[in-house]
Steps between C-alpha positions, in 0.01 A plus 500: 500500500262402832164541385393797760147356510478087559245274396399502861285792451130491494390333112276615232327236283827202685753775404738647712487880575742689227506850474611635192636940485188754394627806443299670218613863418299779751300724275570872497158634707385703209533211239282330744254767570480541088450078457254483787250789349528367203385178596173654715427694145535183289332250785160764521459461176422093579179381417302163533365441127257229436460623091818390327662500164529157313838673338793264562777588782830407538542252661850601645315776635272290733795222551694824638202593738508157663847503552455812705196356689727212595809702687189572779631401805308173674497337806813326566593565160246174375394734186159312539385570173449401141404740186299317263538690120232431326444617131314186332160636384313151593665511842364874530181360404460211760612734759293726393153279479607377890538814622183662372325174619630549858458891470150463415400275801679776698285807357185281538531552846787299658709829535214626667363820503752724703748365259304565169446844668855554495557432150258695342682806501765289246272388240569172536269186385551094485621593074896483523616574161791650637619123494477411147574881392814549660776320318693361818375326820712495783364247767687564825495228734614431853680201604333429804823285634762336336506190250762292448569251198474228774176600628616667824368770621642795698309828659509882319464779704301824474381374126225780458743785594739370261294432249309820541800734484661294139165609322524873645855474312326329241228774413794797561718324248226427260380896486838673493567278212158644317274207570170506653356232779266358670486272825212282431397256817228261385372321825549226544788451303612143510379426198839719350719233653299208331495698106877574545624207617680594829597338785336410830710706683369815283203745547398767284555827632369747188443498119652807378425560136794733318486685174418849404186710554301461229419850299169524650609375841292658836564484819278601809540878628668464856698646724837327667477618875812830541861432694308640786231281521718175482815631717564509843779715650682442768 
């Protein structure tokens, strides 16, 4: 059979254009409407948590959650991004010593005020238990371009969209599965891709610590803005 669509066409990573069938079954409107509230209900029920559990997870669970995080869509289809799993309790500990040094630089006044300002409605201090507490670290990081075993290099596009959207999918998956979260930004955060070993081509994009709440967990009392305030109709 003539293949309908030649290597001639425009190619993705040196290969040739190939489209394959998609044809997934239409849902019935009021499955969907049922699916869709259901998710708002479970999804308003998200919260950041910075108090966690030290109770073990499984780790299926979590390897689950990345494997959603990782059918984001991405720029050219470059999936620009690496999950570290951490669950080594030293390793929690050195990440955890550099990022309270760098964290308490920042709240010593290089956030500046405006910034410090801003976080004082979430309780928040240079003290990050969260990463020792939790029983899983997942450091997401962005590959800022392409690395090959020969050294070569080759351009990624639109890395922070792409990036930004997996660990969206990443927190959704991780709560409708039970498990609480946190995206934890230590700035700077180079010294992530030093502790773990990673590539030049790499940059730390979040810390997110995963486990349960622990019993006596808090969080701070806020309001998410309404559908109104955030949509535009027209």
């Amino acid at each position: 059979m003539t293949d309908p669509h030649p290597a001639t066409w425009t190619p993705i990573h040196g290969r040739p254009y190939r489209p394959v069938p998609y044809r997934p079954a239409r849902m019935a409107p009021e499955e969907s409407l049922r699916r869709s509230a259901e998710l708002r209900r479970q999804m308003e029920t998200r919260r950041t948590v910075r108090m966690f559990s030290t109770d073990p997870v499984p780790e299926q669970v979590v390897l689950d959650a990345i494997s959603v995080a990782a059918t984001a869509p991405s720029g050219a289809h470059q999936q620009p991004w690496t999950f570290v799993l951490v669950s080594d309790a030293e390793m929690r500990q050195r990440i955890r010593a550099a990022a309270e040094q760098e964290e308490q630089i920042s709240y010593d006044g290089r956030l500046g005020e405006e910034w410090l300002a801003a976080l004082r409605p979430l309780g928040t201090d240079a003290v990050k238990a969260h990463l020792t507490e939790a029983p899983y670290l997942i450091v997401v990081f962005q590959q800022r371009f392409q690395l090959d075993d020969d050294g070569s290099t080759h351009k990624h596009y639109y890395v922070d969209e792409s990036v930004g959207i997996a660990v969206g999918m990443l927190l959704t998956a991780l709560h409708l599965a039970g498990l609480a979260a946190l995206t934890h930004t230590p700035s700077p955060m180079g010294f992530l891709r030093e502790v773990l070993g990673r590539p030049r081509n790499e940059k730390a994009f979040a810390v997110i610590p995963v486990g349960y709440p622990a019993d006596d967990c808090v969080v701070p009392d806020l309001r998410r803005k309404s559908l109104e305030q955030v949509l535009v109709r027209l």
